[in-house]
C-alpha positions, 0 to 999 in steps of 0.5 A: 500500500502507497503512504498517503502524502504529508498533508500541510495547512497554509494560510493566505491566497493560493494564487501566492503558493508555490507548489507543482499544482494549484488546485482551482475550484473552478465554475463548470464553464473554465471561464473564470468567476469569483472567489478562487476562481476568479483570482487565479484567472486575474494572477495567473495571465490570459494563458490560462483563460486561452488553455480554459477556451481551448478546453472547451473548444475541444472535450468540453463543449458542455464546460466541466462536469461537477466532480470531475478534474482537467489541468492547464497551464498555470501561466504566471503563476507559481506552478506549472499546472492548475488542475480545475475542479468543479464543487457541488454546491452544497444542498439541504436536501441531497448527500452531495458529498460524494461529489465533493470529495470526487473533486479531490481525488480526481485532482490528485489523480490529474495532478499525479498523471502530470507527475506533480509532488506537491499540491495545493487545494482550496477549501472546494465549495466552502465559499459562495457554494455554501458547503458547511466549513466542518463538514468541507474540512473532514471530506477534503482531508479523509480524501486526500488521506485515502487517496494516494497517489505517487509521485504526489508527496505533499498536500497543502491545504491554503486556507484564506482566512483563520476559521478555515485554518482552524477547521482543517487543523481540527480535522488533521487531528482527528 
């Protein structure tokens, strides 16, 4: 069996990270948007938004489906590749975790395909997708922690603001 990676805590932007992958908890379009999405489109240049349009051009006419995972170049950012990822939105009324956790794994998957060693995550779907920060915190650390995948020996999680980092601390410890 293949050692699960060492998982770290950041605090701060992602788009600051440097780390083989950046994970970006992109819109099902690729298009940019707000949040995550929208800061590493600005920071990262029009090479990404282009390698987005190409996507779609190509594989992904319908734009990315919720819980699936596709790289592109990170252009001035400090990675060679984002992987984009597309979080469900968080629902009352249906288990969607299931999904959430899918965007981790396909990530790491990606990002391993591409012979990454280091990734950084956001906290997917936390923010304007309303999912329950300790709720996000336990799936996105259980996941990653069954989800190895060599090359990849380091995951960070870059969390933007003191409770995140605080919630994925406490699910680290259990």
């Amino acid at each position: 069996m293949t050692a699960p990676p060492t998982i770290t805590l950041a605090h701060g932007d992602i788009t600051e990270q440097h780390a083989d992958v950046l994970v970006n908890a992109a819109n099902s379009s690729l298009l940019g948007g707000g949040g995550v999405d929208g800061a590493i489109h600005r920071r990262g240049g029009p090479e990404i938004l282009a390698a987005c349009r190409a996507l779609r051009a190509s594989h992904y006419g319908k734009g990315l489906q919720t819980g699936q995972a596709v790289a592109t170049t990170a252009g001035r950012l400090h990675a060679e590749y984002v992987v984009h990822t597309v979080g469900p939105v968080w629902s009352h009324t249906e288990d969607r975790s299931a999904l959430l956790a899918s965007c981790y794994r396909e990530s790491l998957r990606v990002a391993a395909d591409l012979g990454a060693r280091t990734v950084a995550f956001p906290a997917i779907s936390t923010g304007i997708y309303g999912w329950p920060l300790d709720d996000g915190a336990r799936i996105a650390v259980r996941t990653v922690r069954e989800a190895a995948h060599p090359p990849v020996t380091e995951v960070r999680f870059v969390l933007f603001d003191e409770e995140a980092y605080a919630r994925f601390a406490e699910a680290l410890r259990t």
